[in-house]
N, C-alpha and C positions, 0 to 999 in steps of 0.2 A: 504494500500500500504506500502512496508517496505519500511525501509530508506537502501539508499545504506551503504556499509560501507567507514570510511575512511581509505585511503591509503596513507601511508608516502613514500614519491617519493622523493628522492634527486632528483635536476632538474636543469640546467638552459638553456637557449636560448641564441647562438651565433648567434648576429644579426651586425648589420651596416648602416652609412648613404646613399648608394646607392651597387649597384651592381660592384665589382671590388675591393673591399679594402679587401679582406683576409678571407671571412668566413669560406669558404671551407678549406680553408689551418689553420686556427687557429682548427676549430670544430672538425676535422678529427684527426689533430694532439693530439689536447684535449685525445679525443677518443682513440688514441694509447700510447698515454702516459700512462693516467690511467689504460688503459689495462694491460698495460707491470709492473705497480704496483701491480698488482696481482686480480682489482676489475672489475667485472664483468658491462662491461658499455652498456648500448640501444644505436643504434643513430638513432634519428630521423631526417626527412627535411620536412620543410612547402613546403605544395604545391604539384604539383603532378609530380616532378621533378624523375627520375629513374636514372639517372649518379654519383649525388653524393650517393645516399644511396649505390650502387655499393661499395662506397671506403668506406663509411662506415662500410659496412661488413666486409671488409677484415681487417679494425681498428679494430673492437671488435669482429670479431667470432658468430656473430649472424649475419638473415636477417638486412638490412638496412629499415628501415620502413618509411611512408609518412602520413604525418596529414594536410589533406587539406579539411578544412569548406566548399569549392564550389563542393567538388564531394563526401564528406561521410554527407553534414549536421553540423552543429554546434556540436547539441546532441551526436555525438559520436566521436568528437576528443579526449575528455579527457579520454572514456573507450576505445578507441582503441590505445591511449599511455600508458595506465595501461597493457591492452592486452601485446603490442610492450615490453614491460618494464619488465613483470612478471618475478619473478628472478634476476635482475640486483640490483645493488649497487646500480648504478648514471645511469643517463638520460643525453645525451645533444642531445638538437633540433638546427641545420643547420636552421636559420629563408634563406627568398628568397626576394630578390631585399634589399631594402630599407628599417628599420626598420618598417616604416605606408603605405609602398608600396601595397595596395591590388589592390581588382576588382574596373574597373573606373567606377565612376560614385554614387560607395556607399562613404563611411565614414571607409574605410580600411578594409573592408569584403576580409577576406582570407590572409589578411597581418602577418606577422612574429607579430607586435602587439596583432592582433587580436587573430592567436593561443598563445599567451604568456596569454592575460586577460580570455580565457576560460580556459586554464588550470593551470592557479595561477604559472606561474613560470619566476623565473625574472631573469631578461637578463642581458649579457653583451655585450656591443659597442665592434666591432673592427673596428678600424679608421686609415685606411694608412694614414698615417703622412708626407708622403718623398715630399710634396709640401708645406705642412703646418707648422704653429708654432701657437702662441697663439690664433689664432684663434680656431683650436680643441676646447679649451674649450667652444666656443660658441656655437660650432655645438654640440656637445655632452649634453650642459646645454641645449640646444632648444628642442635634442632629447629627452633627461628625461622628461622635463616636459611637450610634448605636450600632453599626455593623463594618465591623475592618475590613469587609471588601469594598465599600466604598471609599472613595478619595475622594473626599471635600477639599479644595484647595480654595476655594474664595467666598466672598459675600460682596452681593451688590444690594446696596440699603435703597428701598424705595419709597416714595410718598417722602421725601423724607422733609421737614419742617426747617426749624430756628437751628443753627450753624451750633448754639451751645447743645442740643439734644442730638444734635449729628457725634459731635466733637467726646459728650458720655457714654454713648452707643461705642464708640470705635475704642476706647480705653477699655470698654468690658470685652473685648471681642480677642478669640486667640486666632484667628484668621487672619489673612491679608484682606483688605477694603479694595476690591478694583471698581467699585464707583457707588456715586452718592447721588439718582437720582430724585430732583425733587417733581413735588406735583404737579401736575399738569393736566387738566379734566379736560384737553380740549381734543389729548390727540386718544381719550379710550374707547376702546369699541364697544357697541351696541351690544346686552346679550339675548340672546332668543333662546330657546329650547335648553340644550345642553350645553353652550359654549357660544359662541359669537355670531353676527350675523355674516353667512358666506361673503365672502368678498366679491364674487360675481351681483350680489346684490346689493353694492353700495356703489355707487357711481364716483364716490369721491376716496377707492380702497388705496389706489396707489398713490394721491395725495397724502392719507392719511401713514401709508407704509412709507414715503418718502421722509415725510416727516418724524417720524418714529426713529429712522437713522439718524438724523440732525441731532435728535433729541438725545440721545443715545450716546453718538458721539463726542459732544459737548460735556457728560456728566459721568463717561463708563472710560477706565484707563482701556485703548484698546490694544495697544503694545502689552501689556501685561494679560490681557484674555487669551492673545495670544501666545503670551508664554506658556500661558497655563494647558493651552490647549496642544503646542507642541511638546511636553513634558506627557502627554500618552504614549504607553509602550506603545512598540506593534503587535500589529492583530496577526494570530497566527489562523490564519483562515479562507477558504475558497472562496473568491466572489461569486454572489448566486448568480447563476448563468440560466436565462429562462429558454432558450433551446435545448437545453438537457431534463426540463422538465416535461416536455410533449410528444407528440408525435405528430409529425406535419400532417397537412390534410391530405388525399388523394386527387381534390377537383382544383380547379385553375383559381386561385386567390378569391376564396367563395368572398360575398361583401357580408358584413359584419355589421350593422346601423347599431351606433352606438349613441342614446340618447343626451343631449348635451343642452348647453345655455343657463340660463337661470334658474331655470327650476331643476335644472339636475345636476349638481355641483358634485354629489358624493360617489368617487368613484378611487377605486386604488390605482397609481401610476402601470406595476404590476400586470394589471389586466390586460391592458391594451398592448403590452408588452409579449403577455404570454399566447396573446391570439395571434400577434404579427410573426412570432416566431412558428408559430403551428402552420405558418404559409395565411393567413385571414389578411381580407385587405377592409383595417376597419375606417370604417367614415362616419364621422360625426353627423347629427344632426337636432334640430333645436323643435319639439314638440308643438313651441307655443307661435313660430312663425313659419316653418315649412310643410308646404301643404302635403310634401307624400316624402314614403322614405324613401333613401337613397335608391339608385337606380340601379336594378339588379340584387339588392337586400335576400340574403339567404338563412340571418339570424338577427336578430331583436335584441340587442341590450339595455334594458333600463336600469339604470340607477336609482340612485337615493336620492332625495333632496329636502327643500321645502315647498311642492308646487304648492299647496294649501296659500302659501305665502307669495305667492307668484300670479293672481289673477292675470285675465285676457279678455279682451272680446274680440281676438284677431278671430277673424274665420278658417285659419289655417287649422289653429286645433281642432275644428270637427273634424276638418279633410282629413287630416291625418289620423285620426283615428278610426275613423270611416273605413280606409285604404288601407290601413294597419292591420286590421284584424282581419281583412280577408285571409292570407297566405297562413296565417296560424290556424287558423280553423285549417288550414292542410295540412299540417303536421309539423311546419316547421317551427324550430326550437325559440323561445323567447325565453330570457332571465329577468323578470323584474322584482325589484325590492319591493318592500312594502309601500315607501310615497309611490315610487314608479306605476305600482300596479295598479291602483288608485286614482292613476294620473285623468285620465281623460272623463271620468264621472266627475273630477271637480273643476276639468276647463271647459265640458262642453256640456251639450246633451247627448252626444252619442254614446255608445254603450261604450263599458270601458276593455280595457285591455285585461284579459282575464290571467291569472297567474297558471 
């Protein structure tokens, strides 16, 4: 059996002590900062979250990618972060809830720890401070040391207030400070449902991501982020390779309509990946303004989204639902999630798309 090889990954994990203190807005901003330096950044999110890797993408110009242990397996977070990563500078992983927040009932199976100790990369705390003072340093010391595979090497103090509450915070802390940001309610996202509103649905997303780098960059040391980040061993590990996961098709680049736009934002990079390499030739298309699928369509992809959130009164969506349903009443294969399948009883009156 060969050994895999090793791979030098600058890296680190923006995580925190519960869900609400700044990840999203420190990791994104990370992500656009370094972008807007000229290096080529990943961003990844724990877990099987689709909203932020959204704004992710729009930070660094690549898909936003997900590394979640409960639905790919342990075995392959670290080669489908090398995959995610291939060609990048830097790496930063968006952790979810709570630093040791996993599945209940294990020992933080699927937690922002748990993907930090399989792929060797060490984190850094962000800790809304605007209630806190010395105390931070306790939560922050309890967080480092509750498990030695994890590497906490920093803290970024957020919300943070008066320079004298800054200045008692940073005296109780046995960490290094790579930055002090302060409040700012102009640049935070909207939340809806589970997490944020998609960025396909804010028309002012890349504004508001552009922004987020500025803000970032002004108040976050980024030469020390990334020190911190090139201070990751290497990964001894295979990039996941999605042609060795399939087997190509038999018939000439069958079309693959894979549902897209605003109401269908939630889809893994992955997929589209895994069908192109099986020989699929997929083509996007958008429910609420194209009156029929793609031409030649041999399989139905719908995603996840918010259409509920997404009205219409284009006329496109009946056609296309209308048109849609013919070829599956023949037999041919459609995937839809639960919004997906749902979709066309809440844009139109035609009958909807049946799972």
């Amino acid at each position: 059996m060969s050994v895999p090889p090793a791979t030098h990954l600058p890296r680190i994990a923006v995580a925190a002590p519960s869900t609400g203190q700044g990840k999203t807005t420190v990791a994104t901003g990370l992500m656009a900062a370094l972008g807007a330096r000229g290096l080529t950044v990943s961003g990844h999110k724990v877990g099987p979250d689709y909203i932020d890797p959204g704004y992710h993408a729009l930070a660094t110009g690549r898909p936003g990618r997900n590394l979640d242990p409960h639905l790919v397996g342990r075995e392959r977070v670290a080669p489908l972060l090398l995959h995610g990563a291939r060609g990048a500078d830097v790496a930063i992983i968006e952790g979810v809830m709570g630093l040791h927040d996993g599945r209940i009932g294990t020992d933080g199976f699927a937690s922002t720890a748990h993907v930090a100790a399989l792929t060797r990369t060490p984190v850094v705390l962000v800790v809304d401070i605007a209630r806190m003072s010395r105390s931070v340093g306790a939560v922050v010391a309890g967080m480092a040391a509750y498990d030695p595979e994890v590497d906490v090497v920093g803290v970024v103090l957020n919300r943070a207030g008066s320079a004298r509450n800054v200045a008692e915070i940073e005296r109780s802390l046995r960490l290094p400070v790579l930055g002090v940001v302060p409040r700012d309610e102009s640049i935070t996202s909207p939340s809806r449902h589970l997490g944020l509103v998609p960025a396909a649905e804010r028309h002012d997303a890349a504004e508001v991501v552009a922004r987020l780098g500025e803000h970032i960059a002004r108040h976050v040391d980024l030469d020390a982020v990334l020190e911190a980040a090139g201070s990751a061993p290497a990964l001894v590990a295979q990039p996941w390779e999605p042609s060795t996961q399939v087997h190509r098709v038999t018939d000439a680049a069958p079309v693959v309509a894979m549902a897209a736009g605003r109401a269908f934002t939630f889809s893994y990079a992955e997929h589209e990946e895994l069908l192109t390499a099986a020989g699929c030739r997929v083509v996007h298309f958008d429910p609420l303004h194209d009156a029929c699928l793609p031409e030649g369509t041999r399989a139905l992809l719908l995603g996840g989204g918010f259409p509920r959130c997404v009205r219409t009164s284009s006329p496109a969506t009946g056609r296309c639902s209308r048109r849609s349903g013919r070829p599956w009443r023949a037999g041919r294969p459609r995937s839809p999630s639960v919004p997906g399948s749902s979709t066309c009883s809440i844009h139109s009156t035609a009958p909807p798309w049946r799972a």
